[in-house]
C-alpha positions as CSV (number, residue, x, y, z in Angstrom):
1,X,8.0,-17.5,15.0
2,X,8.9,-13.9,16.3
3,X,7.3,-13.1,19.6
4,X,9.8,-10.4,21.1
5,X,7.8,-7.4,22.3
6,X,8.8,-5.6,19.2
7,X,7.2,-7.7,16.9
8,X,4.3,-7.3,18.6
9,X,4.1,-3.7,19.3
10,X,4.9,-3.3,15.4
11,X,1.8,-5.6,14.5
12,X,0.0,-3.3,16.8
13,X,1.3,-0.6,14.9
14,X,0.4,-1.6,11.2
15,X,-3.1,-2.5,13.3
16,X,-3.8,1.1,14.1
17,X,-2.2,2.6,11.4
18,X,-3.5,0.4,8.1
19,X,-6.1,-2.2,8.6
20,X,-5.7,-3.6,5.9
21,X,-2.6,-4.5,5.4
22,X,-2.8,-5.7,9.0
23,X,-5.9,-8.4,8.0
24,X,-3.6,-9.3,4.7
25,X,-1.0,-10.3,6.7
26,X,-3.0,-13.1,8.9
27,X,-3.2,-14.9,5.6
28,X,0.4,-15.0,5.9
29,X,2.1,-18.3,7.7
30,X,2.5,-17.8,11.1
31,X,6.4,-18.3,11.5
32,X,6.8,-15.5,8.4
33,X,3.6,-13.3,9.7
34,X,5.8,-11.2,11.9
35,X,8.3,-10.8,9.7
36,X,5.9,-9.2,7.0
37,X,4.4,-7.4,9.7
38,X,7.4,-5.7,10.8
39,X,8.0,-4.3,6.8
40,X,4.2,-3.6,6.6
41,X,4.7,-1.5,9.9
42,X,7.3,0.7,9.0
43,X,6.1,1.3,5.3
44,X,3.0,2.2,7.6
45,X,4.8,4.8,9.8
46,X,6.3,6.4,6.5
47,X,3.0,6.5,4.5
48,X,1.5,8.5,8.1
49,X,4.1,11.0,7.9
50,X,2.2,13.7,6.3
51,X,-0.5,13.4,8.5
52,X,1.5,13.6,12.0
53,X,3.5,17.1,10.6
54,X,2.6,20.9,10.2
55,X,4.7,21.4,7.5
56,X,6.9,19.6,4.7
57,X,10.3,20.2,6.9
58,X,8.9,18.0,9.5
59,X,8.6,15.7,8.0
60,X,11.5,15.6,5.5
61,X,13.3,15.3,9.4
62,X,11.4,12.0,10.2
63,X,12.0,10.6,7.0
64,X,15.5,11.5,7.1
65,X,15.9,9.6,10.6
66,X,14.8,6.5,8.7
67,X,17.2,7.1,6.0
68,X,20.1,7.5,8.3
69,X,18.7,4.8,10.1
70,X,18.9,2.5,7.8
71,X,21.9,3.6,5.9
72,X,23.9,3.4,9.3
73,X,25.5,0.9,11.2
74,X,24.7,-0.8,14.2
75,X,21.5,0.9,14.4
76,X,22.5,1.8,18.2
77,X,19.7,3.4,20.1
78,X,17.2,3.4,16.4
79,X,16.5,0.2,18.1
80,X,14.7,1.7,21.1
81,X,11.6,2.7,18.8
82,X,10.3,-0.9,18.2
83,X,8.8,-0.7,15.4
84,X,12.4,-0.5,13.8
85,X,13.7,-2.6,16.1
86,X,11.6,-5.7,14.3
87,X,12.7,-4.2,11.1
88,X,16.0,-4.2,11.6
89,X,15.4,-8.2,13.3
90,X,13.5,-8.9,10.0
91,X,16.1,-7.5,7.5
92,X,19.2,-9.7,9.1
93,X,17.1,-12.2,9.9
94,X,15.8,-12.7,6.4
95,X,18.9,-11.0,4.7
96,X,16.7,-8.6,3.0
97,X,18.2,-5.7,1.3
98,X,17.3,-2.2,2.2
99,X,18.2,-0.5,-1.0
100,X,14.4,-0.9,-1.6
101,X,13.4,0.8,1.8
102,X,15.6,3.6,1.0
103,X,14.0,4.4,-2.3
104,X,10.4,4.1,-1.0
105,X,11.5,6.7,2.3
106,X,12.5,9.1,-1.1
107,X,9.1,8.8,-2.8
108,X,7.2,9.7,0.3
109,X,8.5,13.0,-0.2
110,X,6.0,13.5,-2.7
111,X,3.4,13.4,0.4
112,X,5.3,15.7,1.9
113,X,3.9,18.6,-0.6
114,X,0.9,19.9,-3.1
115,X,2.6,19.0,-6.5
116,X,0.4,17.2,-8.9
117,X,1.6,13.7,-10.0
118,X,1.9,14.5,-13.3
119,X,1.2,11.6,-15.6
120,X,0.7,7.8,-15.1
121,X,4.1,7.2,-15.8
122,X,5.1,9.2,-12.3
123,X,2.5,7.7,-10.3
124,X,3.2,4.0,-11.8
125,X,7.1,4.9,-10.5
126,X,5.2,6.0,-7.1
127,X,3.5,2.9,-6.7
128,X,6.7,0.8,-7.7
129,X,8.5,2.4,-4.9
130,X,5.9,2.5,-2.3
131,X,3.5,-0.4,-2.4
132,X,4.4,-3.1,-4.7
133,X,7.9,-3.3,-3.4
134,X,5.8,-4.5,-0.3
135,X,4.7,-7.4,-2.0
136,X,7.7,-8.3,-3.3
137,X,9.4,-8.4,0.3
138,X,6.7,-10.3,1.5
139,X,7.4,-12.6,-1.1
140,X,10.9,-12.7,-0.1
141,X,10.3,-13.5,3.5
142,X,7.8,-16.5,2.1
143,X,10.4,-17.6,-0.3
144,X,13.4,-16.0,-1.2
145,X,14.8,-18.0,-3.8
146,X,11.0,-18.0,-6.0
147,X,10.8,-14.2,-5.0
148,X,12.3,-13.3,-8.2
149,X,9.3,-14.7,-10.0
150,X,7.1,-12.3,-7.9
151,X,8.0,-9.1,-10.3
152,X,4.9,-8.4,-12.9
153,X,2.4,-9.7,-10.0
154,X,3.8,-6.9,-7.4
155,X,3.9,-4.1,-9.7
156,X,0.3,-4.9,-11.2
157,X,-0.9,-5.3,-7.6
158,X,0.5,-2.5,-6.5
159,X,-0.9,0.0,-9.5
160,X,-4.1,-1.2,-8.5
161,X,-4.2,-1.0,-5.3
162,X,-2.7,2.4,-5.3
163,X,-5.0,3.4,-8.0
164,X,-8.3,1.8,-6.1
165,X,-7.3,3.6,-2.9
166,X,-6.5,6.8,-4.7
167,X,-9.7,7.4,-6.6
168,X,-11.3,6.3,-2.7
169,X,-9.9,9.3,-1.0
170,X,-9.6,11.5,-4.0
171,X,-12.5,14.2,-2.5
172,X,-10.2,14.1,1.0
173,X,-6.8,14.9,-0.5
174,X,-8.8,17.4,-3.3
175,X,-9.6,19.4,-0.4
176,X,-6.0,19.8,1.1
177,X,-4.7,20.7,-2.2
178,X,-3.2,17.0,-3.4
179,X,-3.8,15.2,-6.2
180,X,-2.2,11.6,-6.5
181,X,-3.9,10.5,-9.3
182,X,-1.8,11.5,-12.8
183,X,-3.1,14.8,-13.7
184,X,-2.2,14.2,-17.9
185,X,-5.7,12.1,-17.4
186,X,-7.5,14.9,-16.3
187,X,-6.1,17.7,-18.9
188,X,-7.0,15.3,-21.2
189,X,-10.9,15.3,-20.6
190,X,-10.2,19.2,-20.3
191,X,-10.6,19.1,-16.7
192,X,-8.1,21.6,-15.0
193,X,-6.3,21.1,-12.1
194,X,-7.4,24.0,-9.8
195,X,-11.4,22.7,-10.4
196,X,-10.3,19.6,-8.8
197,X,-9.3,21.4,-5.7
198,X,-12.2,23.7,-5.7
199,X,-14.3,20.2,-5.5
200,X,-16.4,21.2,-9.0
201,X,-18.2,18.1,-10.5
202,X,-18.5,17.8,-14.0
203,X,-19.0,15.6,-16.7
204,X,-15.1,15.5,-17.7
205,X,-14.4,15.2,-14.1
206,X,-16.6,11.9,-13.8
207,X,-15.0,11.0,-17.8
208,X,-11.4,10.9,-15.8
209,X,-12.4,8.7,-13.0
210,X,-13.6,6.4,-15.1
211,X,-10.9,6.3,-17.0
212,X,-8.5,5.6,-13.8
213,X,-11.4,3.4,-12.5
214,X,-10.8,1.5,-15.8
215,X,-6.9,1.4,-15.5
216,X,-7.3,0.4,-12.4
217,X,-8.9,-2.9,-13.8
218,X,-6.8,-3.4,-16.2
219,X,-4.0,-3.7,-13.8
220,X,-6.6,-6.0,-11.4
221,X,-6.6,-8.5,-14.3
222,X,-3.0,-8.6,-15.2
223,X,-2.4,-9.0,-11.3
224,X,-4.6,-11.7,-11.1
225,X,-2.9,-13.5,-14.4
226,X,0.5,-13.1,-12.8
227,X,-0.2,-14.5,-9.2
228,X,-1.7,-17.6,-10.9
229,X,1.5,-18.0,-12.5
230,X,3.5,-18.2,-9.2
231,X,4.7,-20.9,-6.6
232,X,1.9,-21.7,-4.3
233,X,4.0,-20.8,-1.2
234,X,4.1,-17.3,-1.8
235,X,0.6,-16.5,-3.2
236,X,-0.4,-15.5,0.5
237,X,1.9,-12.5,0.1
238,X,-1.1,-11.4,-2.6
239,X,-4.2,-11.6,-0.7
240,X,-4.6,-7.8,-0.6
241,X,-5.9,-8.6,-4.8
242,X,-9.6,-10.1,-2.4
243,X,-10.3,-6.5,-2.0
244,X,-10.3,-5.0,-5.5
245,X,-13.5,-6.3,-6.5
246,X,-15.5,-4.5,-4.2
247,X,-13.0,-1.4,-4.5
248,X,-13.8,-1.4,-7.8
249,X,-17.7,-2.0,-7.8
250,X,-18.0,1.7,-5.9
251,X,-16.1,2.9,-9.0
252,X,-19.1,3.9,-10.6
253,X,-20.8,5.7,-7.9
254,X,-17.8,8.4,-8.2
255,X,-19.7,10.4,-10.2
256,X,-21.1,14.4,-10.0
257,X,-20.7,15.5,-6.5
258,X,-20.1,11.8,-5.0
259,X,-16.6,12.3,-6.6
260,X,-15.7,14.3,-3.7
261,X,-17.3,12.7,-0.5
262,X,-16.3,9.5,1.5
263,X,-16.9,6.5,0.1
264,X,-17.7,3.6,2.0
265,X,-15.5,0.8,3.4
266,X,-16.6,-3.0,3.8
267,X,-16.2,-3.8,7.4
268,X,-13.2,-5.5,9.0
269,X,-15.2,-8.4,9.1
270,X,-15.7,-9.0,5.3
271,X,-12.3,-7.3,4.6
272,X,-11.2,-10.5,6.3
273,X,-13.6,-13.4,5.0
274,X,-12.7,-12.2,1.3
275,X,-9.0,-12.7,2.1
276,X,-9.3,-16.1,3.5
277,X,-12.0,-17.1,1.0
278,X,-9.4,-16.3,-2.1
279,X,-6.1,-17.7,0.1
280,X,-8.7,-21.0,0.4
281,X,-9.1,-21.1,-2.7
282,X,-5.5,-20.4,-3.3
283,X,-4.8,-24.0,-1.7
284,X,-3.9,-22.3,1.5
285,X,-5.1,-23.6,4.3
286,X,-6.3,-20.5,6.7
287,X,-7.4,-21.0,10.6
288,X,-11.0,-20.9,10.9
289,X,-10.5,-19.1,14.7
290,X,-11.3,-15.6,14.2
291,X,-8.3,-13.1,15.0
292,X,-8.6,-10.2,17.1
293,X,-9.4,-7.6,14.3
């Protein structure tokens, strides 16, 4: 089990940074939990990029220090920020490639600026790169040699998940001029793309949500067919799948003028019990001690 003050400055990272990801990762083992943590932290760091610059140079800069980073050798002083420190422990440790890391670093460009993903296709490429490879290193770290399995699970997960939190803060990123969700979906109910930013509702508008809300269930089921499929031991890597149905059940509130506000969040708390209730049930047996959230 990794206890080196990087590991846990990195869990205290992915913590503060996505909450989520942090409370999936208690359902992981505890001798792989810092491990995943240390991936989950960085892919973290990356996805906060956009928010911690002024403007798109910036942060091509930071992202190019990971590159370089992790494309170098040695790693020399990179190790003094910890959070790739535990990375960098994690990859030799669990001879993990970082091919995958690189690619993910290049698709967080596309945060970087106000392009429109264009069509599904593009943002199922985006969610390849930038979330389901997640599960698929956590799956790794669980075990390697059933990772390969892991493939239709990871990429359905990931759709979904991206989708889910998309269509969540798709008022917030509307008003900055961003628009992850694929754009074809909303030409095709006639909606056009500088109405989005202007925060109009309409009934087209409310037409494309649902559609995504809809594709985003579709990829929710096949996610859930595939994990059942896999080894027991690395079903933990999944548990982020518990909060989908309650993502999903605010779905159909995104409607009119709701589209484009905050919606709410289930608390820490319940973020937390739906986990361990589907790792239970998962045949994983989860510590009823509750963590520091």
């Amino acid at each position: 089990m990794e206890q080196s003050g990087s590991f846990a400055l990195a869990a205290n990272e992915l913590r503060a940074l996505d909450h989520e990801r942090y409370l999936a990762s208690l359902m992981l083992p505890a001798d792989r939990r810092g491990a995943a943590q240390a991936i989950l932290a960085f892919a973290s760091e990356v996805a906060a990029v956009r928010e911690r610059v002024s403007e798109p140079s910036t942060g091509e800069i930071r992202l190019q220090w990971w590159i370089d980073a992790l494309e170098g050798q040695g790693h020399g002083a990179v190790r003094s920020n910890p959070v790739a420190d535990a990375l960098f422990q994690t990859l030799d440790r669990h001879d993990l490639p970082t091919g995958p890391l690189v690619r993910l670093l290049a698709a967080r460009r596309f945060d970087l600026y106000n392009d429109p993903m264009i069509d599904l296709s593009q943002f199922e490429g985006y969610s390849g790169e930038t979330v389901s490879i997640l599960f698929q290193y956590m799956a790794m770290i669980l075990n390697r040699e059933a990772a390969d399995q892991s493939g239709d699970a990871a990429g359905h997960l990931g759709v979904a998940l991206a989708l889910a939190g998309h269509l969540r803060a798709f008022g917030y990123n509307a008003a900055r001029g961003q628009l992850f969700l694929p754009l074809s979906v909303f030409t095709a109910h006639g909606v056009r793309e500088r109405e989005i930013y202007a925060g109009k509702p309409s009934e087209a508008l409310d037409a494309s949500l649902m559609q995504i809300s809809e594709l985003c269930a579709e990829h929710h089921a096949k996610a859930q067919a595939a994990i059942a499929a896999l080894p027991q031991d690395i079903r933990p890597a999944f548990a982020s799948i518990a909060l989908l149905p309650h993502a999903m059940a605010q779905h159909g509130a995104l409607k009119g003028e709701a589209a484009f506000q905050p919606t709410r969040t289930a608390s820490p708390f319940a973020q937390l019990l739906r986990m361990m209730w589907w790792s239970i049930k998962q045949g994983r047996h989860v510590s009823t001690r509750r963590p520091d959230l």
